[in-house]
Structures are given as C-alpha cells and as structure tokens.
C-alpha positions in Angstrom: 56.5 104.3 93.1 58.3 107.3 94.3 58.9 105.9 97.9 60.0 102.4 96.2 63.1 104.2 94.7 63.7 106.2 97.8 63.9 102.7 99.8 66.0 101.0 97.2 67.8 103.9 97.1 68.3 104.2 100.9 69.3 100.7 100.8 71.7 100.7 98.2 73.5 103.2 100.3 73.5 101.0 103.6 75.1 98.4 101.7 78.0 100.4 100.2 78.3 101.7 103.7 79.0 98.2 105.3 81.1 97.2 102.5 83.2 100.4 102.8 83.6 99.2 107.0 84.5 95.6 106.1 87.5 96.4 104.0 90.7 95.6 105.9 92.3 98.8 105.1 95.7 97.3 105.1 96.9 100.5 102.8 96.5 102.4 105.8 97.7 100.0 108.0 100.8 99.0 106.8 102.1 102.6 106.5 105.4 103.1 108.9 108.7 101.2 109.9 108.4 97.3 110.7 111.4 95.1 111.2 111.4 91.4 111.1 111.2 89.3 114.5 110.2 85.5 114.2 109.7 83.0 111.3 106.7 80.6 112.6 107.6 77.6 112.4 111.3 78.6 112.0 113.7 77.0 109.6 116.7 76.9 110.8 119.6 78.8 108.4 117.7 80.9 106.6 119.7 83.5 105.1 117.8 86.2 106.3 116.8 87.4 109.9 118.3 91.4 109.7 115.9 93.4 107.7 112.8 95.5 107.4 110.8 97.2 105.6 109.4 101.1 105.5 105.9 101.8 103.1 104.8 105.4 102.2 101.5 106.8 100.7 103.0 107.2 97.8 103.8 103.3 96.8 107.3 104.1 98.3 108.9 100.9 99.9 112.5 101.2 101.6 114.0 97.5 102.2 117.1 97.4 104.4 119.6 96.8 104.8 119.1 96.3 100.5 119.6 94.4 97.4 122.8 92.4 97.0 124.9 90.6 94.6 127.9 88.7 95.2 130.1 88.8 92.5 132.8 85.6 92.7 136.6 85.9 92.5 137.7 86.2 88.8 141.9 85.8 87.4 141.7 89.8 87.3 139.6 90.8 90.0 138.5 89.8 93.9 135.0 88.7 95.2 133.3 91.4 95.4 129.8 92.5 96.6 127.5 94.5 94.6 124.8 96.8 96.3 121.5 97.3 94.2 119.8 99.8 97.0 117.1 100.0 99.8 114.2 102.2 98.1 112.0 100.3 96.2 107.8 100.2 95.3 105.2 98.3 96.5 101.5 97.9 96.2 98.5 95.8 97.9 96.4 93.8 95.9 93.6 92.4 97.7 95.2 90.9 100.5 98.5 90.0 98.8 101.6 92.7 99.0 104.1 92.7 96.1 107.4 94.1 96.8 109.5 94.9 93.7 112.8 93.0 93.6 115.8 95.3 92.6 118.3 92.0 92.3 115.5 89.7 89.7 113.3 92.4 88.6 110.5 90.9 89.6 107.5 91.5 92.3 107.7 89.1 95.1 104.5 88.1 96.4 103.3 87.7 100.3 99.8 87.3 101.6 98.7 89.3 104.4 97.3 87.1 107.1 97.4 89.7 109.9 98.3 93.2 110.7 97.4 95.8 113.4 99.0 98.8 114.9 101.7 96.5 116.2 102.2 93.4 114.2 102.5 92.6 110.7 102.1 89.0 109.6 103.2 87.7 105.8 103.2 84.8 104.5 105.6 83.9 101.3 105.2 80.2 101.0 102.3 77.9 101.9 103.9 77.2 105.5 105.8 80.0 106.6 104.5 82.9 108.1 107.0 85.9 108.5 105.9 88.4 112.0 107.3 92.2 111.8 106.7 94.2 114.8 106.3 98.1 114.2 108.9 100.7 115.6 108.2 103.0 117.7 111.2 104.9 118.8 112.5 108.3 120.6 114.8 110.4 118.2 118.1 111.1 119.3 119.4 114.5 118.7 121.1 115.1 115.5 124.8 114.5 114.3 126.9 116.3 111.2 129.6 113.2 110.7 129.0 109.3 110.9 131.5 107.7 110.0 132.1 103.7 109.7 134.9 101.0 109.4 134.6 97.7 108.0 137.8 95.0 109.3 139.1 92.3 107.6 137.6 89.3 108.8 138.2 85.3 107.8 137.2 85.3 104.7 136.0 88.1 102.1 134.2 90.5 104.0 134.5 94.2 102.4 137.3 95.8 104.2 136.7 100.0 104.0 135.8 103.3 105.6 133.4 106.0 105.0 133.3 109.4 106.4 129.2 111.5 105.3 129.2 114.7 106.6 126.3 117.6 106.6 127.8 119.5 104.0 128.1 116.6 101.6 131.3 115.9 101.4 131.9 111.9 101.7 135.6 110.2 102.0 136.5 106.9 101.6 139.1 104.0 101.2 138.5 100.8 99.9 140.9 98.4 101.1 140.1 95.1 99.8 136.7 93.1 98.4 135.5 96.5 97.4 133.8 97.2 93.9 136.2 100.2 94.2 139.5 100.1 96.2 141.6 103.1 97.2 141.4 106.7 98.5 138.4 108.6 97.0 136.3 111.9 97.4 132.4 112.2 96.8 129.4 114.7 97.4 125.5 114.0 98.1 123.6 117.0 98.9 121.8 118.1 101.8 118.4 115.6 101.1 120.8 112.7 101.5 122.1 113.5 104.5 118.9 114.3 105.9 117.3 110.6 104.7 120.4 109.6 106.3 120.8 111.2 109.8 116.8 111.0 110.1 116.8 106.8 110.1 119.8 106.4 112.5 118.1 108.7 115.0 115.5 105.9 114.5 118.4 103.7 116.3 118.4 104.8 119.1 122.1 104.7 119.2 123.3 107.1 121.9 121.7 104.8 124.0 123.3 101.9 122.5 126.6 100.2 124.4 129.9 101.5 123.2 131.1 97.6 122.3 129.0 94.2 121.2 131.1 91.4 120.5 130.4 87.6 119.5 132.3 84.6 121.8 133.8 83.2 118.7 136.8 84.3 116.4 137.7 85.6 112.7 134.3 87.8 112.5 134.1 91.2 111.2 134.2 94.6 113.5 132.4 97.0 112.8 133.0 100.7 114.0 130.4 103.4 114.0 131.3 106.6 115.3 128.7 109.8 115.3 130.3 113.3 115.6 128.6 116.9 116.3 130.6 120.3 116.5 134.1 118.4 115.8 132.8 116.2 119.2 132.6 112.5 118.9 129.0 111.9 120.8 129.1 108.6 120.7 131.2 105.4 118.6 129.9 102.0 119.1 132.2 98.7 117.8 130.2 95.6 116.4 132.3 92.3 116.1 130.6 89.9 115.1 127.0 91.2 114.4 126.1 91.4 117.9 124.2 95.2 118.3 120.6 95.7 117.8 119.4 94.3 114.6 117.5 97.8 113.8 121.2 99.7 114.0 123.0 97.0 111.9 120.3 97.3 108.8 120.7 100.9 108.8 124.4 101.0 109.3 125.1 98.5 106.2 123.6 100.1 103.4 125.7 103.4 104.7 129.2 101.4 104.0 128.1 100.6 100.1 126.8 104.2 99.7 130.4 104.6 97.3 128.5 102.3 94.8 125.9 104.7 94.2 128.4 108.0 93.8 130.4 109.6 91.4 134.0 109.0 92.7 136.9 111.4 92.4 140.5 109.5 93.5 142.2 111.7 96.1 145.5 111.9 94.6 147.0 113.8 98.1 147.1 110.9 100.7 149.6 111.2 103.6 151.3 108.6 104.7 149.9 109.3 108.4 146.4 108.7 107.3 147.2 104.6 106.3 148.7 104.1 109.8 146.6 103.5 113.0 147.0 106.6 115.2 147.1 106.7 119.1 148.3 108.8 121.9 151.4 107.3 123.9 152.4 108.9 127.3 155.3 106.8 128.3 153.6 103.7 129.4 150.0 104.7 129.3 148.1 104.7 125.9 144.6 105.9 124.6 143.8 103.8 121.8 141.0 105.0 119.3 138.6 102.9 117.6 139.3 101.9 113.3 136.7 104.8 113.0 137.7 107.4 115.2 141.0 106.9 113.5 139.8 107.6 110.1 137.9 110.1 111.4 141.1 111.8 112.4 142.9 111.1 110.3 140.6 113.0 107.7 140.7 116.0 110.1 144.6 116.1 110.1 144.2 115.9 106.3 142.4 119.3 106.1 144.6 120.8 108.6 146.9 123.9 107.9 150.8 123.5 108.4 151.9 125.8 111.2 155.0 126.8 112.9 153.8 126.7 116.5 155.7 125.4 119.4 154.3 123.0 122.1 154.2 121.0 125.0 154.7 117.2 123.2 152.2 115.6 126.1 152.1 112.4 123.7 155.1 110.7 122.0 153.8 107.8 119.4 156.9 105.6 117.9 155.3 103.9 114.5 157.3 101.1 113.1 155.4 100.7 109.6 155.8 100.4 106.7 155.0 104.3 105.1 157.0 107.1 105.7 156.0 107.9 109.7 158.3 107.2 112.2 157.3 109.3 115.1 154.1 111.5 116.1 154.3 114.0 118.9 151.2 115.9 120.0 149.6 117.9 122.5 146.0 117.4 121.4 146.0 120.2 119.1 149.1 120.0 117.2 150.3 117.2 115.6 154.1 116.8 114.6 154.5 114.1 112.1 158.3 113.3 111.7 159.0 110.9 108.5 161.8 108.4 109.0 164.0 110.8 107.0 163.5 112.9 110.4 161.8 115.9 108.7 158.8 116.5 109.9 155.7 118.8 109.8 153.6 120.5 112.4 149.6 120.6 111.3 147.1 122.5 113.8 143.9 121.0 113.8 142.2 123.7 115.4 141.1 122.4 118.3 142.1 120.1 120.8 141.1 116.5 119.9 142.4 114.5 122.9 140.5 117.4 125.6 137.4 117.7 123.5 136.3 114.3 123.1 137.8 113.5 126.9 140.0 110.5 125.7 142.4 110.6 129.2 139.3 109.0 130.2 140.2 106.1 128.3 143.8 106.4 129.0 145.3 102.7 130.5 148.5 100.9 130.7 150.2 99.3 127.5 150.1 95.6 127.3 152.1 93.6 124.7 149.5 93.8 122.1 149.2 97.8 121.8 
C-alpha cells in the first residue's frame, strides 16, 4: 500500500513537472524594450506607426512616445495638446496582455500570438496582428544638456524649446499651441535626468546624421542638440519626421516634460535671447541650429557682465523687432548693443565658436541668411 502512494506520488510530481515546462513563460519573455515594425495585413492610415513599449518585473510598463489629448481651439484659448505620460502598468493574463490606458482609464486588451527573444506578436482585433521587434543597442556615452526645439509648422503643431540639464535645472519658452506659453524655469532631480539620459543613449544618436528632412513642405523641424562639458557633441535637425523612429518616440515625450512640472515664469528675459543668433564675418556666416540657439542663448543668460576688451572677429547686424541692433563677438565675449546704441559686454567663460569648432561650418551668405 506503501509503494502505491510512493508511485502516485512520484507521478503526481512528473505531471506538475511537465506542466511547469509547457507554460509559455511570456512574463519572462516580454521583459525589455520592443518597438513597433509592421501591422500584418496593414491598413493603410492608421494613426499610429511611432511607438513602443518597455515592461519591468515589477508590472511597470513605459509607452512612448505617451498618452495624448488634443484639446480644440476655444474663443479664449488655442488648440492645444495635452500630455498624460509614458509610464504606465501592465499584466499577463493567460495569453492576453492588458496595458492600462492613461487617456480612457481603461485596460486595453491584446492577445499574445507569438514572442521570442526577437519578436513580439499582438493581436488587438480579430484581423490584425501588431509585430515589435526587441532592441538591442550599444550605449552612447553620456551627456549633461539636451536640449530641443519645436518650429512652427502649417498648422498647429506645438511651437517651443526645452533645455534639461544634470543638475536639474529645466528652461523653457512656449511660443504658441502650448498648454503653457512664455519664458519659464523648472527643476527635476537627479533620478529624472538619469531615466532621461539613460533611454536616449538607447538611440543611438551620436551615430545618427546631423539632418533628416521630408521632400514635401510646411512640416515641423525638429532640433535636438546633446551637450557635455559646455561642448555640443552632437545636434541632429528632424523636418518632417524623417530620423529613426526609436529617437523620435524618445525625443517627443522630452518636449511636453513642462506639463508635468511646477513652473516658475522667468521674469528676467533679454531681448537677445528671442532673436536668432549667428556669427557674421563680413560675408561668410556660421548659422546655428533653433537649438543650439537656445542653448546659447541660455548660456549668455547666466553670464557675468564684464569690462573686457577684444578682438570683435564677428559683427552680426539684427533688424528685429526687440531691442538688439548689433552683436559683436570673439567667441567668448559677447557685446550686445541695443538700438539706443548702449550696449553690454557678457563673458561666457569660454569660447563658444572654438569649442564646438563652428568655422567648420562657416560658408558664404546667400539671400536667405
């Protein structure tokens, strides 16, 4: 009788054994970076192509580039875009995954019908099947600035720029289709930045080209540019949505970051940071990109007033509209004369122009500079 339970025993254990093999272990699985590639059969305009998904242990699920929620033009205010986030929860439930919906508030439901170390098949409907590839990537070394301009388009794409650096500090102007317009400050501590610089090395981005751009007109630019030491390391201009879809759905979230901060308006705005600054040697020009601007023009912001004479290797005339009319430089020090013809001299500390090597770019004016 003994032996009986010591085979029905031993055999009770075999079976929970093989059923233990023949799960599909897709919490396991799934764990990592994916980003979406091909919708089989494809329909064509689908609003989406340009996102992914990261899942944790934890239940943690990161959707970019995130939520959004267009809000339309009213008699007092613009069309504006509202940004509900990229860090969400998910969980597996037999061979379904339910991703939680930060716009309805609702899980949204997919059936697994394949997944490996490589590829990651969902199905959301009873024809469609939805293929995600995993990323593998090499990091790039780190950054302390990123910072990222949004132009106007045709249309009512959000027009702004945001500087993040390492120690927290965030700057930005809203120009127009903003939830916030205008010149603020912010902070986010060290674990943001982190979360931050530690997807864009994901990117891949020094390896990126310096400029995509579409064959048609009245798209968007936008201008990324990644900074280390006061050195830019690398800027890369988008027009049109034409860069690597894995940079563009870690970019985006980045420029409605103000929508998740505590804004303080910066109430001490120069007139020489609204203008769009370049270097002018009589005909030759080194033009910077919308960020690179910004990014200087935040530098020259924080920069002490000094009496120091010097060589004035650039001459910049500015017919606009604020109080600039000239700008002489030598890469260092920066004489801003107003149309009053005062004029202030701010060090920056270094020299910008010989730092970041821009005689490099250095070419001969045409009509449209």
């Amino acid at each position: 009788m003994t032996k009986n339970y010591q085979y029905i025993f031993l055999l009770l254990l075999t079976l929970i054994s093989c059923e233990k093999k023949s799960t599909k272990n897709y919490e396991n699985i799934i764990l990592g970076d994916w980003i979406f590639e091909n919708e089989n059969p494809k329909i064509e305009n689908r609003f989406y192509s340009d996102f992914g998904y990261s899942f944790d242990k934890k239940g943690n699920c990161e959707s970019k580039p995130g939520y959004f929620e267009t809000k339309n033009k009213t008699e007092k205010e613009e069309r504006k875009t509202i940004f509900h986030g990229t860090k969400t929860k998910y969980k597996i439930v037999d061979d379904s995954l339910y991703i939680f919906n930060l716009n309805s508030k609702k899980w949204d439901a997919s059936k697994i019908v394949g997944v490996n170390s490589k590829t990651l098949k969902l199905k959301f409907d009873k024809e469609n099947v939805l293929e995600f590839s995993k990323l593998n990537f090499k990091e790039n070394e780190n950054f302390d600035k990123i910072i990222i301009s949004k132009s106007p388009c045709f249309g009512y794409c959000p027009i702004n720029d945001i500087e993040i650096n390492e120690n927290g500090e965030i700057y930005y102007y809203g120009a127009h289709y903003n939830s916030k317009n205008g010149y603020f400050k912010s902070k986010i501590n060290s674990n943001e930045f982190n979360e931050i610089k530690e997807s864009l090395k994901k990117t891949n981005y020094l390896n990126l080209e310096d400029k995509y751009s579409a064959n048609w007109t009245d798209d968007q630019e936008v201008s990324v540019t990644f900074v280390k030491d006061n050195k830019i390391i690398k800027s890369i201009t988008d027009y049109g949505r034409q860069s690597p879809k894995l940079f563009r759905i870690n970019i985006e979230p980045l420029t409605y970051l103000y929508q998740k901060l505590k804004l303080l308006e910066n109430k001490t705005i120069k007139d020489f940071q609204k203008i769009n600054l370049r270097f002018e040697n009589g005909n030759q020009i080194i033009n910077l990109t919308s960020s690179e601007v910004f990014y200087l023009s935040n530098l020259l912001s924080n920069s002490k007033v000094s009496n120091k004479k010097f060589n004035s290797d650039y001459k910049t005339e500015y017919d606009v509209d604020y109080d600039v009319s000239r700008i002489e430089t030598d890469g260092r020090f920066f004489k801003i004369f107003s149309k009053s013809k005062s004029s202030i001299t701010l060090d920056l500390g270094f020299n910008f122009i010989e730092k970041n090597e821009l005689t490099k770019r250095m070419k001969i004016k045409t009509k449209y500079d």
